[in-house]
N, C-alpha and C positions, 0 to 999 in steps of 0.2 A: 587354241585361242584364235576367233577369227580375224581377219585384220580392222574389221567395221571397232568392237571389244577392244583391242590395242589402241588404234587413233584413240577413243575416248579415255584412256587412260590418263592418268594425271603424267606430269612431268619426272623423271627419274628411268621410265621405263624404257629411255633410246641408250641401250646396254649397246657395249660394244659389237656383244654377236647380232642382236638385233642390224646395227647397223654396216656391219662385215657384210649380214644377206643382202642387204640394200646396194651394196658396192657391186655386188655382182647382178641386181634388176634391171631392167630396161620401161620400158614402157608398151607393151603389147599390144594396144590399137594401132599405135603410130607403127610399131614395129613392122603389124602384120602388114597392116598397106603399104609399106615400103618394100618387105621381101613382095609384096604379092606383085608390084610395079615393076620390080627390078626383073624377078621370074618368067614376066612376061613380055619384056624385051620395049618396056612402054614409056620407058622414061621420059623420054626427049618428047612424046607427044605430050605428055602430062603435064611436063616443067611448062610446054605450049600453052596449053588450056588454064592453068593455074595464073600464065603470065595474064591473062585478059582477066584475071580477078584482081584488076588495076587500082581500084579504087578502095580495096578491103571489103566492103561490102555490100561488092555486087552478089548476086546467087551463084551456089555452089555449079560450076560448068555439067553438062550433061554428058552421060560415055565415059564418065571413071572408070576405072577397075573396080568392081565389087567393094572390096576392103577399104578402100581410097572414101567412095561413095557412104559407105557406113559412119567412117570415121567420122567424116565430116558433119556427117546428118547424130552422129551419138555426141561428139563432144562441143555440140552448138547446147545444150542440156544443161543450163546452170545446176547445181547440188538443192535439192530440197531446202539443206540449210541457209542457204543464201539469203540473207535480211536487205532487201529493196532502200530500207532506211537507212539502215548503218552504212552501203553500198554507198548513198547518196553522199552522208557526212562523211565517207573518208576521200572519197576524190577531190571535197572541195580542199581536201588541206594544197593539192598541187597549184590550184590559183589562187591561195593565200600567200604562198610561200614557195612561187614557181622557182626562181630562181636558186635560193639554196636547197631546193629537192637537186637541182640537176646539178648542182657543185655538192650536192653530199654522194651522189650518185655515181659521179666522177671520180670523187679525191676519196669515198671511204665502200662505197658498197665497192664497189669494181675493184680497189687495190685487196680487199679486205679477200674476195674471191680468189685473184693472183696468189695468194700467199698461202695459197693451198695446194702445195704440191702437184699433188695428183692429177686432180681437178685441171691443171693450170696446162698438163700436157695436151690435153685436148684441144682445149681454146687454140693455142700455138699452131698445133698441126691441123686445124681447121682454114689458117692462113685468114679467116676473117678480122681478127682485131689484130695481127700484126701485118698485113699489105690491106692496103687502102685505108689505114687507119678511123681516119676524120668522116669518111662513110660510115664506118661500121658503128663507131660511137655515134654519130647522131642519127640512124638507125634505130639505138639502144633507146639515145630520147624521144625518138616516135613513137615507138612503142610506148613510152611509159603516157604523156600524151594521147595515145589513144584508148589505153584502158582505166585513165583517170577520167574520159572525158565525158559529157554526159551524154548517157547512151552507149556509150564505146562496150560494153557487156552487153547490148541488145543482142536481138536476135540477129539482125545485119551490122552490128556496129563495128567501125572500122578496130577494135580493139580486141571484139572475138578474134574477128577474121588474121587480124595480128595472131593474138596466140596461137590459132591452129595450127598457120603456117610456119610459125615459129617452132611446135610442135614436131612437125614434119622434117623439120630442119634438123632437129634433136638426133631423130630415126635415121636420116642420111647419113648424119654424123656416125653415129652406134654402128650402121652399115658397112661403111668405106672404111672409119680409122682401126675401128676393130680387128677387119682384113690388111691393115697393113704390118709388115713383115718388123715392123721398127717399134710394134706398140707392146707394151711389159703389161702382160697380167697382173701383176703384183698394182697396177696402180687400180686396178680395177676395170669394172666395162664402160668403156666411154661411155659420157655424159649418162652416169647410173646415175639412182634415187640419192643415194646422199646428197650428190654434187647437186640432183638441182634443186633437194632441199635447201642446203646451203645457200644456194643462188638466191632461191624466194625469201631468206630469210635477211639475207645481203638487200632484199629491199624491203620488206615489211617490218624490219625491228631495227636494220640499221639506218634507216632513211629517219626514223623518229628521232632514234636516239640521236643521230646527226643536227637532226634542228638543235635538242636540247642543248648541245654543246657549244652550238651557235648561238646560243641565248632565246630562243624561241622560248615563251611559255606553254607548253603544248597541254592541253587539258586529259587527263589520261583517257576522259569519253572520243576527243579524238584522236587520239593514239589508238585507243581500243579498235574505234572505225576506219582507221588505214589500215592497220593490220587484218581485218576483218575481210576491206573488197579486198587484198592479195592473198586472204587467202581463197577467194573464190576465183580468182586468177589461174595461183598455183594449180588449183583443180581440174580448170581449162587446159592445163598447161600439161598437165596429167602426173603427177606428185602425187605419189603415193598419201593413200589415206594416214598408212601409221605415223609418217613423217609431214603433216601438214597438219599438224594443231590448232586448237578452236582458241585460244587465248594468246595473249600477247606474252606473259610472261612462261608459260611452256613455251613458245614461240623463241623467246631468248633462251632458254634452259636449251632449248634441243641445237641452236646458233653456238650455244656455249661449248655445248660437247662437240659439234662437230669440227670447230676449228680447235678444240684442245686433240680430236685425234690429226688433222688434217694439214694445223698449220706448219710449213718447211720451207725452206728458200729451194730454189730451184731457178734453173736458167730462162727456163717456160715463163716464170713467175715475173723475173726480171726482166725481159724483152717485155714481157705484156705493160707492166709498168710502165717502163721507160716509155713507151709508147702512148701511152697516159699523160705522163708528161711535157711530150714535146709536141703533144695537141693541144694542151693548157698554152706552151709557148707560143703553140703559133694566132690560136684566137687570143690571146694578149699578149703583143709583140714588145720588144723593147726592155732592156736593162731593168727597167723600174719593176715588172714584173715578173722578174727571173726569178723572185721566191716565193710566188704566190701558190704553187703546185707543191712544190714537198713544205712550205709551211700548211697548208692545207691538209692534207693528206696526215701529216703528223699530229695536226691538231686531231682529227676525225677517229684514227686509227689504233695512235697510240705509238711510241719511239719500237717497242717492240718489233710489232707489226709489219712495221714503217721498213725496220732496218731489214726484214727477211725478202725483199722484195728490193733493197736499193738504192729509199728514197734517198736523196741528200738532207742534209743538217739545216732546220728549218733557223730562222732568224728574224722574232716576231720585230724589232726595233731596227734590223736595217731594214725591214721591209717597210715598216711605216717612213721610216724614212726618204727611203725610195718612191715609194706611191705618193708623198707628202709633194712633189714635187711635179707630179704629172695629173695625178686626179684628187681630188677633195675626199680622203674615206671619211671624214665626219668628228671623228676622236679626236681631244688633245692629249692622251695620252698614250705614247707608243706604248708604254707597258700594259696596255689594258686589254690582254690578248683576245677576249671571246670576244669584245666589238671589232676589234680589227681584224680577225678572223671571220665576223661573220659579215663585215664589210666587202670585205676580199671575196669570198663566196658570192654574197649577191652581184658585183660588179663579174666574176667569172662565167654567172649561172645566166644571167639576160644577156652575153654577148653569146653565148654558146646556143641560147633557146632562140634568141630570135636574130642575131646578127648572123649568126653560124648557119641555122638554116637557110635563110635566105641567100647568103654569100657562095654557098657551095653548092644548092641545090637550085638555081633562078627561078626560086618562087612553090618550086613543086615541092609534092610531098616524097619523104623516102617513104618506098614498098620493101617487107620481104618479100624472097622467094624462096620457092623450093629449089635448091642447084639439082643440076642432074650429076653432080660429083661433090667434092668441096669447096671448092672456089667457082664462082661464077664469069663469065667470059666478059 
């Protein structure tokens, strides 16, 4: 069976051996231009030349390595199936509902990730989301920002040029952590197919379903069309064909299986989290806000979920109470949890999108890079 034949398969077909080989894939473009970079002793000029691609999308620098140069020039290539339309109607849902994308973002895609064992070792020992925190997450929301944005999939659009290098970032990962003396087989090959299946699915199905829990009435044409541009994302992003479904509801089916094999507490899981949290505390300072992240997160995830990763015990009625006294959320009644949760989202999601960057960043944009190891100087 080829893999083009698998992808189009209906839902049911992500078997567990299916997705055991996936634990063990990498991504072979990214891959090869990595070892080809590292081979040739060209890192440091490369991470050079990439750093003047300051803006996302400026043109690819000239004098790459071979495999670098290819990469770059093969996965700028949107997928045939890519529908221009549906493209269009699914990024607008991000300026309908900018704010709770990036508190569902926060409190349910990214914990929902953490609580997946495996997956979680990586993150960790990448040292990106747990030193320097408050960078790396709002990093997280540029990117999503620039491939919501219009244009952000062009040819030069600051959103390709995001994925690639994000891309690229994957392959260093795979490189370095792979080689270290402390990492277990058993959890798999860093950042393999499943995980960033998982990942794309932690936005494309959880991002939706997160509105709806917020009380968003989301219409399923656009659900269908968010789900749709990430998966031409995914693509970019280089996610395997068998694990990047054409529908939304495979979409959830293959979400479902992968955290019934994947989800475990783990310490990886729990410092990621934590870390989560005490960035919710610090872009909302103050007592009044001290439950706004694990009632969030609980709401979004589920007490299960919640509890494999750490969160503390949500308290939708001390929080209204709390909040009642410093900002207006709108409700008179504390017990009416999904307005008060999706209160608490939006006031979390506009200080995080536009206070937060502006606060931490004076004005500028965050860039990826490629590091020439895993942390960056």
């Amino acid at each position: 069976m080829t893999n083009r034949e698998e992808a189009e398969m209906p839902a049911g077909v992500w078997t567990d051996e299916l997705l055991d080989r996936m634990r063990k894939a990498g991504d072979p473009a990214a891959d090869a231009a990595i070892e080809e970079t590292y081979a040739s002793g060209e890192q440091e000029r490369v991470r050079q030349a990439l750093h003047g691609f300051g803006r996302n999308s400026d043109a690819v620098p000239d004098g790459l390595p071979p495999q670098l140069q290819r990469y770059f020039e093969q996965s700028a290539v949107l997928p045939d199936w890519a529908d221009p339309a549906l493209m269009d109607r699914g990024r607008s849902l991000l300026g309908r509902y900018e704010a709770l994308v990036v508190s569902t973002l926060l409190c349910g895609s990214l914990p929902l990730c953490y609580g997946c064992g495996d997956g979680a070792q990586v993150l960790a020992r990448s040292q990106r989301l747990t030193s320097g925190v408050y960078r790396r997450l709002m990093e997280t929301s540029q990117f999503v920002v620039d491939v919501l944005d219009d244009g952000g999939l062009g040819p030069h659009g600051h959103g390709l040029r995001s994925a690639q290098k994000i891309r690229l970032l994957h392959a260093t990962m795979r490189y370095h952590v792979g080689r270290q003396d402390d990492w277990n087989s058993a959890w798999g090959l860093p950042v393999n197919q499943e995980d960033l299946a998982g990942t794309l699915m932690s936005f494309s199905v959880a991002i939706p379903n997160g509105l709806v829990s917020l009380g968003v009435d989301l219409p399923r044409a656009d659900r269908d069309a968010f789900f749709h541009i990430w998966r031409v994302i995914g693509h970019v992003l280089g996610v395997d064909d068998r694990l990047n479904p054409a529908g939304f509801e495979d979409g959830a089916a293959l979400f479902d299986t992968i955290l019934r094999r994947q989800q475990k507490s783990s310490e990886a899981g729990i410092v990621l989290t934590k870390a989560v949290l005490d960035f919710i505390r610090e872009v909302l300072p103050g007592p009044a806000f001290a439950g706004v992240g694990p009632t969030l997160i609980r709401h979004l995830i589920g007490d299960r979920a919640a509890d494999l990763v750490k969160v503390p015990a949500a308290d939708l009625n001390k929080l209204a109470l709390q909040a009642g006294s410093v900002v207006n959320f709108g409700y008179g009644k504390a017990g009416d949890g999904v307005p008060l949760a999706a209160k608490a989202a939006s006031e979390l999601g506009l200080v995080v999108f536009k206070e937060g960057l502006r606060m931490t960043n004076k004005g500028r944009r965050y860039e990826w890079q490629v590091p020439t190891g895993l942390t960056e100087a």
